[in-house]
C-alpha positions as CSV (number, residue, x, y, z in Angstrom):
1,X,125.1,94.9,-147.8
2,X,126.4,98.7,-148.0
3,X,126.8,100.4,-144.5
4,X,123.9,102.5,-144.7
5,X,121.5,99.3,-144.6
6,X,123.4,98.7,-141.7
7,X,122.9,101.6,-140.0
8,X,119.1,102.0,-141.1
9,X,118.4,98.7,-139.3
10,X,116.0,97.0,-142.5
11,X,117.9,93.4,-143.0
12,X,116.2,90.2,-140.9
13,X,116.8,86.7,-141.6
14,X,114.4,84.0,-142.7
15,X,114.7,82.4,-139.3
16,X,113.6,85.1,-138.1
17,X,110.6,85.8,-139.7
18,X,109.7,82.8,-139.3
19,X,109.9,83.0,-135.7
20,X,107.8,86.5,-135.9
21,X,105.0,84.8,-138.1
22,X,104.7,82.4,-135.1
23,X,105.1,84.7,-132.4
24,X,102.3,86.9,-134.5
25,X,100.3,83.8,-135.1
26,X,100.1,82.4,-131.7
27,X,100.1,85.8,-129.7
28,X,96.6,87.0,-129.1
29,X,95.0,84.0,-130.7
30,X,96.4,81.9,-128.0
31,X,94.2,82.6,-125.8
32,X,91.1,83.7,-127.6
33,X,91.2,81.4,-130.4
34,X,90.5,77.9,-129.2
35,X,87.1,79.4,-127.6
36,X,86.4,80.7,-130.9
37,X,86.5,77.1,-132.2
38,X,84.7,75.1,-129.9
39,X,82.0,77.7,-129.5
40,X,81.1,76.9,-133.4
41,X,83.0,73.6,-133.6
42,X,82.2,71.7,-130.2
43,X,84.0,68.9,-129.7
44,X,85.2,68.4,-133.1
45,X,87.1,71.7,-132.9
46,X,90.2,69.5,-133.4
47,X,89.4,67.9,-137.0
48,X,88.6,72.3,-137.8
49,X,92.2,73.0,-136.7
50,X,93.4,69.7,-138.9
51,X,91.6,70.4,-142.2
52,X,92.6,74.4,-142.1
53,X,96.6,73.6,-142.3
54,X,96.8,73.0,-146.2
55,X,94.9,76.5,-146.8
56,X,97.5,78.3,-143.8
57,X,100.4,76.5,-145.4
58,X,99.3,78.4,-149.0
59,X,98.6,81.5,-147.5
60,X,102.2,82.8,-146.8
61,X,103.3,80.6,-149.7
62,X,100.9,83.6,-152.1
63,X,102.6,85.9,-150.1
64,X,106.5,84.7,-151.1
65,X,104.9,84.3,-154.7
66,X,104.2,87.8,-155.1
67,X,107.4,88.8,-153.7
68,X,109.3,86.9,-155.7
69,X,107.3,88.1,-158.6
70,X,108.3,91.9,-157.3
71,X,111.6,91.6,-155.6
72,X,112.1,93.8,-153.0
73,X,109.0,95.7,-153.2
74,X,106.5,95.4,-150.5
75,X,102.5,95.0,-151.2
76,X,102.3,99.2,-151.0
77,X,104.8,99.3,-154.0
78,X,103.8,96.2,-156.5
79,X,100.3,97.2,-156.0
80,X,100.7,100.5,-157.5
81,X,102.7,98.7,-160.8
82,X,99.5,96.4,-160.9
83,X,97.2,98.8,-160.7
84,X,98.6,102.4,-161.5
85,X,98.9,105.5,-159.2
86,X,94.9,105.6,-157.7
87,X,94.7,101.5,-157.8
88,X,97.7,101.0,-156.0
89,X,97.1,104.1,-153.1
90,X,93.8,102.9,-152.3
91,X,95.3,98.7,-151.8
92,X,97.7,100.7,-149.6
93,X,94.8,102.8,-147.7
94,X,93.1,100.0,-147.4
95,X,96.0,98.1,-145.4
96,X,96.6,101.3,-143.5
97,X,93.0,101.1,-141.9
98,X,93.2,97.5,-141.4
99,X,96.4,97.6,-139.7
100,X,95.1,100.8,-137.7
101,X,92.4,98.2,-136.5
102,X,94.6,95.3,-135.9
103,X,96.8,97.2,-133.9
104,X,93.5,98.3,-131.4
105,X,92.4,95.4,-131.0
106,X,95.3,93.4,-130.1
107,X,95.9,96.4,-127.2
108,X,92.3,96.1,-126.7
109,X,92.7,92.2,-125.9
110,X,95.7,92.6,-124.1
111,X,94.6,95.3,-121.5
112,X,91.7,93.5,-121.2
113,X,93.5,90.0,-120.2
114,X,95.7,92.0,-117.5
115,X,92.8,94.1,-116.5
116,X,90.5,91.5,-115.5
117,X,93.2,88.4,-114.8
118,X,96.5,90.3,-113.6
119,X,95.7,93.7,-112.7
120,X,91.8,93.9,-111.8
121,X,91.9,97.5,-110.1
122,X,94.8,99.2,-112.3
123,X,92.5,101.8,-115.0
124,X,92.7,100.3,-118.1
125,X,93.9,103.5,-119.6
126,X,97.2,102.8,-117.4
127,X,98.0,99.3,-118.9
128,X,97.4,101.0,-122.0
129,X,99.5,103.9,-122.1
130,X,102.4,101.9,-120.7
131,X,102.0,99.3,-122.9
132,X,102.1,101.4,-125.8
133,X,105.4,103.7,-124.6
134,X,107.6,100.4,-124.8
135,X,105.7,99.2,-128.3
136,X,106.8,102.6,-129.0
137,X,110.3,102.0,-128.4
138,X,110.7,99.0,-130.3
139,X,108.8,100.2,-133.1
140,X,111.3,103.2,-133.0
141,X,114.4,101.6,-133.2
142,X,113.6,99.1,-136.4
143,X,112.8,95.4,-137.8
144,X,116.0,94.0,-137.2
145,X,115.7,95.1,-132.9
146,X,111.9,93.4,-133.2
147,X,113.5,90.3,-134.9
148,X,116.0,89.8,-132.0
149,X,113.8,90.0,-129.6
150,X,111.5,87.5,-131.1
151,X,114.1,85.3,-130.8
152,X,114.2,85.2,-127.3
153,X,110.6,85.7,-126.6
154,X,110.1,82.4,-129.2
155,X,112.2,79.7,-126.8
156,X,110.4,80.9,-123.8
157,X,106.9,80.3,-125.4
158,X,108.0,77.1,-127.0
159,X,109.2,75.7,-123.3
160,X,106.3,77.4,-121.2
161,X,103.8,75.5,-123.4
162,X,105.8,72.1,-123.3
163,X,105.6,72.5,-119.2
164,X,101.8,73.2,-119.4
165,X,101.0,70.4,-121.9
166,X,103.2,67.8,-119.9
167,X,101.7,69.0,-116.1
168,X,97.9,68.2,-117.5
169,X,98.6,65.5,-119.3
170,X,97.0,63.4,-116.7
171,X,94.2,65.2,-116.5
172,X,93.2,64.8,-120.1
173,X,89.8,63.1,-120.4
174,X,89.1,61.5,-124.1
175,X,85.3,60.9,-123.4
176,X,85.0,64.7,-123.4
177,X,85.3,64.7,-127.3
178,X,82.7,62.4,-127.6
179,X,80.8,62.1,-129.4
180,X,82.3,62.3,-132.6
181,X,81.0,64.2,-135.5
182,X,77.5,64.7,-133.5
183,X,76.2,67.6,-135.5
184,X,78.0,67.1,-138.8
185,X,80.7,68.5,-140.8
186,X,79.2,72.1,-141.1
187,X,79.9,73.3,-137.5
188,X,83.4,72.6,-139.0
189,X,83.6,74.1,-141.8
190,X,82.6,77.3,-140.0
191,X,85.1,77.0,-137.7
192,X,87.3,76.9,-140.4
193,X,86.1,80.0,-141.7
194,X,86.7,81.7,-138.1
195,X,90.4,80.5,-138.4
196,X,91.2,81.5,-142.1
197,X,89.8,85.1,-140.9
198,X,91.7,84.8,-137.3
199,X,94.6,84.3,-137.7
200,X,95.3,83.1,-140.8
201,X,94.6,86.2,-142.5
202,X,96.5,88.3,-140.7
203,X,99.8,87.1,-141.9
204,X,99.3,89.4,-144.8
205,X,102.1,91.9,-142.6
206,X,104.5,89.4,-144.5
207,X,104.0,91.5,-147.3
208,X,105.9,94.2,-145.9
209,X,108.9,92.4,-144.3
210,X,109.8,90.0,-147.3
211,X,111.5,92.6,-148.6
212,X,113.9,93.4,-145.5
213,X,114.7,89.5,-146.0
214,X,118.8,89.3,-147.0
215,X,119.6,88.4,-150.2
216,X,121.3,85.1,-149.0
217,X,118.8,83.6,-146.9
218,X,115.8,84.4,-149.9
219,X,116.3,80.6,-150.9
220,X,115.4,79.6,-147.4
221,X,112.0,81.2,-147.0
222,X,109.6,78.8,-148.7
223,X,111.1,75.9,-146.3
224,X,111.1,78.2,-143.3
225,X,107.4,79.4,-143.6
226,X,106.6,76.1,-144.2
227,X,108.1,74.6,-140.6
228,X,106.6,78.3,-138.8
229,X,103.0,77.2,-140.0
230,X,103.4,73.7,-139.0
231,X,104.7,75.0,-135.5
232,X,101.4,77.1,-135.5
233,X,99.1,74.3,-136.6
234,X,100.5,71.7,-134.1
235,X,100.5,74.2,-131.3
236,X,96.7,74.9,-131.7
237,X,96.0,71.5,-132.4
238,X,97.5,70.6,-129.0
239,X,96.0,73.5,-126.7
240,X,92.8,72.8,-128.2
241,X,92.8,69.1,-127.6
242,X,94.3,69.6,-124.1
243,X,91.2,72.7,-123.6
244,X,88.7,70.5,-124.5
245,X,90.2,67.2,-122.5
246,X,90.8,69.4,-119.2
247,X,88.1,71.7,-119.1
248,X,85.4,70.0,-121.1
249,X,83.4,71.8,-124.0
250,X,80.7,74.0,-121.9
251,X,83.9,75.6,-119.7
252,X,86.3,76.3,-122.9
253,X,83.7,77.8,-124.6
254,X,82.6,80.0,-121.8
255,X,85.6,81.2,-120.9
256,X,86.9,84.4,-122.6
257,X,90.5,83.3,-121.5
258,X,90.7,79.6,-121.6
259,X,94.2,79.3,-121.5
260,X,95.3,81.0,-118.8
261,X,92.3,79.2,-116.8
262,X,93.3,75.8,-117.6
263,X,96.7,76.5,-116.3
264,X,95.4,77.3,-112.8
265,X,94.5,73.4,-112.5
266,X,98.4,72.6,-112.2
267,X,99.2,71.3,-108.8
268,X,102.2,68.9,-108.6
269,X,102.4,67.4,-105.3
270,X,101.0,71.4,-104.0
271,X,104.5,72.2,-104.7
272,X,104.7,72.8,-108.7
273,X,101.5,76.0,-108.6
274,X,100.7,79.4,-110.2
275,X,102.2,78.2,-113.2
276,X,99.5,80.2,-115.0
277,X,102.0,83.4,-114.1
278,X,104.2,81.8,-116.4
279,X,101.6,81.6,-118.9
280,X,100.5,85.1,-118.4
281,X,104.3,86.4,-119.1
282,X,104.3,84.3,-122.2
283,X,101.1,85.0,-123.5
284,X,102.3,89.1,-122.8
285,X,105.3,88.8,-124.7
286,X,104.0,87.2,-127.9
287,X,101.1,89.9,-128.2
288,X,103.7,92.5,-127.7
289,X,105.3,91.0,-130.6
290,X,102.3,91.1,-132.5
291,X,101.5,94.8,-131.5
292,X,104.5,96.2,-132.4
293,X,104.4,94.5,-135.4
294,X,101.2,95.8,-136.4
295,X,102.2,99.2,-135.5
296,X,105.4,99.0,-137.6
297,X,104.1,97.5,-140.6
298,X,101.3,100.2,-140.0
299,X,103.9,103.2,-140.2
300,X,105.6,101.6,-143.2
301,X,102.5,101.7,-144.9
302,X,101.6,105.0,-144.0
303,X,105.0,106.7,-145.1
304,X,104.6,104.9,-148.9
305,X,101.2,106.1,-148.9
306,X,102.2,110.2,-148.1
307,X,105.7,109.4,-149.4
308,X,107.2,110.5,-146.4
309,X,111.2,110.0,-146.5
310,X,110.8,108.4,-142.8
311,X,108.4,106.7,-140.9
312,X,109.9,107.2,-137.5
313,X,108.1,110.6,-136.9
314,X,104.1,109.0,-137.0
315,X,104.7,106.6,-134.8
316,X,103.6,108.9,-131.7
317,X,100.7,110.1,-133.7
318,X,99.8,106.6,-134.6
319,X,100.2,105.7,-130.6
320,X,97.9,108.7,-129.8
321,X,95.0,107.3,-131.8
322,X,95.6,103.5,-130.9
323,X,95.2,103.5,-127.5
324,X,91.6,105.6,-127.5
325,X,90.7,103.3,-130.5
326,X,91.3,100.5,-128.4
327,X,89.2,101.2,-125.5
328,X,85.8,102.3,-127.6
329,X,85.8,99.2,-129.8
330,X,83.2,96.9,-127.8
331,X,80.7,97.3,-125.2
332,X,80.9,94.1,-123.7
333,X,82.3,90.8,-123.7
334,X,79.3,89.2,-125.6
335,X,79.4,92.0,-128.6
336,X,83.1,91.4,-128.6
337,X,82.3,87.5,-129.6
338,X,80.2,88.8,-132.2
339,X,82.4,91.3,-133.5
340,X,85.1,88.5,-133.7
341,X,83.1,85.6,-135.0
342,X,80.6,87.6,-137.9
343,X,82.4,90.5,-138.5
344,X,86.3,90.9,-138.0
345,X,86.6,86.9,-139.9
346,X,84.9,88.0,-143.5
347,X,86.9,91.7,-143.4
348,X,90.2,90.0,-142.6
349,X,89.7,87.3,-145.3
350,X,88.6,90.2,-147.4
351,X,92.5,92.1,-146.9
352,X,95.2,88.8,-146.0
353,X,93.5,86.7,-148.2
354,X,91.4,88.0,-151.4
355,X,93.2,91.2,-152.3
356,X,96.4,89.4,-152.4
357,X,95.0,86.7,-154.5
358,X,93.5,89.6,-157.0
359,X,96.9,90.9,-157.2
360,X,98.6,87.8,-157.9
361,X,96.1,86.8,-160.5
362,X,96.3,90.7,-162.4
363,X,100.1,89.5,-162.2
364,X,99.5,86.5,-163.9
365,X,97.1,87.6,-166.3
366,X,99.1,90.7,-167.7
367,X,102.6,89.3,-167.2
368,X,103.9,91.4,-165.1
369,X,107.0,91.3,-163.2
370,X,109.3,93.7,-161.6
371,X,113.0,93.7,-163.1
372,X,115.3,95.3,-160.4
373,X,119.1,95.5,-160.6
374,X,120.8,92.3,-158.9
375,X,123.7,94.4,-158.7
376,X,122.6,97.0,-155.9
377,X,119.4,98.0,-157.3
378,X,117.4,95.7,-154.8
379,X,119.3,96.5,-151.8
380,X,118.2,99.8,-152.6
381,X,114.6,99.4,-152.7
382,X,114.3,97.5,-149.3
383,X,116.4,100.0,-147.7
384,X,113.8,102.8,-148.9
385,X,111.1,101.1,-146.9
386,X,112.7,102.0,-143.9
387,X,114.2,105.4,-144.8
């Protein structure tokens, strides 16, 4: 690696983003989710979250296809070989507006959590301005700075949710999931519709940081994915099973924030309470991840799509129209279920899932492949993403 990759901060690991994709994964779905699920699932939300890991397994498995198809180019670049100059700006556009709205509504959930959980009388417009100067920050200073701090943020989240599983464990009623299979297997299916859109979908930002993967560790990714996706699955197998054995069915689907409501029922000997703090820190930190993800892969996008020679100097621009986008996107709580059950699910699907797939099979179809120079030539091109 020459020392101006170094210093442009564009090389991550394949540990680490595979920490990221469950950091981005399990970050605002966490909480939101598992009431998705049961409100179209019921009790049988479970078996949905069961049946759905095959398809989330092959999702980032397209993904590592396609880059290893186009090495080193990201979905803004291999698009326009697949499609020529108009095909491939408009894939790109595309992505840009998506991203745009992925970003909003991830602030909009998280100001939303603190506003009416954490900080009930602070304007949202505060939580969101703050939140956004240190998403600004990290998006500033590069992948590499985001990957290390996912790495830290990823222990904590893996040992909050061990403490919160083993405190309820005796709480957990199995006669709450009865009983079984009462309205079918279509109220599952659905539900796994609702999952591939949110958030299986979403892991289409892979298409961008693949590239900034080092050489050496390229080998590892398939394997790596692989383990981040089972993480993911078990996790939401587990927090829905525990949801729906705690709470019951009528209370996880009512709440908007199941999670963090669950975790109020700790009380070990009244000595071991308030854990749900702990969950609230956790459940921050992971959708910061996930924001300033979005907002990075957003402003890498954005600079192929102008050809701007750096994408540091939109980021502020970018911040200036999140945060007002964030606050006009629903009216209330019940046309933010909508939006997220009938709405966001087929348009997500529509960019993670069936664009990619087009791509790969014009790939197929037509040969094509991108030949780059193993010599240098690739360094090259993942460092351009970033200048």
């Amino acid at each position: 690696m020459s020392q101006l990759t170094d210093i442009n901060n564009t090389k991550i690991s394949a540990s680490q983003l595979a920490k990221l994709l469950y950091l981005y994964s399990i970050g605002s779905a966490v909480l939101i989710v598992p009431t998705m699920v049961t409100i179209v699932a019921k009790q049988d939300a479970w078996i949905t979250m069961l049946l759905v890991i095959p398809l989330q397994i092959l999702v980032p498995l397209l993904y590592i296809y396609l880059s290893e198809r186009f090495p080193n180019l990201s979905i803004a670049q291999y698009s326009e070989k697949l499609l020529g100059w108009f095909g491939g700006k408009l894939i790109t556009a595309l992505f840009v507006f998506y991203f745009l709205m992925l970003s909003s509504l991830v602030l909009n959930n998280i100001s939303e959590f603190l506003n009416l959980s954490v900080l009930p009388i602070t304007p949202p417009l505060f939580i969101n301005v703050t939140f956004m100067l240190v998403v600004l920050y990290g998006v500033f200073l590069g992948i590499e700075t985001i990957a290390r701090l996912g790495e830290i943020i990823y222990f904590w989240t893996i040992a909050v949710i061990i403490v919160v599983v083993l405190a309820l464990y005796n709480q957990f009623n199995i006669h709450r999931f009865e009983p079984l299979l009462y309205e079918g297997w279509i109220p599952i299916l659905r539900g796994m519709k609702v999952l591939m859109g949110f958030p299986v979908a979403e892991y289409v930002f892979m298409t961008l940081l693949l590239p900034m993967v080092k050489e050496e560790d390229r080998p590892k990714l398939k394997k790596s994915m692989v383990w981040s996706v089972i993480a993911i699955a078990v996790t939401g197998i587990i927090l829905v099973l525990l949801l729906q054995g705690v709470l019951g069915i009528f209370e996880t689907s009512r709440s908007q924030f199941a999670i963090f409501d669950m975790a109020k029922n700790i009380n070990i000997e009244e000595i071991v309470v308030r854990v749900e703090v702990l969950v609230a820190l956790v459940w921050i930190g992971s959708s910061f991840m996930k924001l300033v993800v979005c907002v990075y892969v957003l402003c890498l996008l954005t600079s192929k799509l102008f050809k701007l020679s750096n994408y540091r100097p939109i980021i502020l621009p970018y911040i200036a129209v999140i945060i007002p986008l964030s606050m006009t996107l629903y009216r209330n709580i019940g046309h933010a279920k909508h939006f997220s059950l009938n709405i966001w699910g087929p348009y997500s699907i529509l960019q993670g899932i069936v664009i990619p797939l087009l791509l790969f099979a014009i790939a197929v179809m037509f040969h094509r492949k991108h030949q780059y120079d193993s010599n240098g030539g690739g360094e090259k091109l993942a460092q351009k993403l970033e200048e």
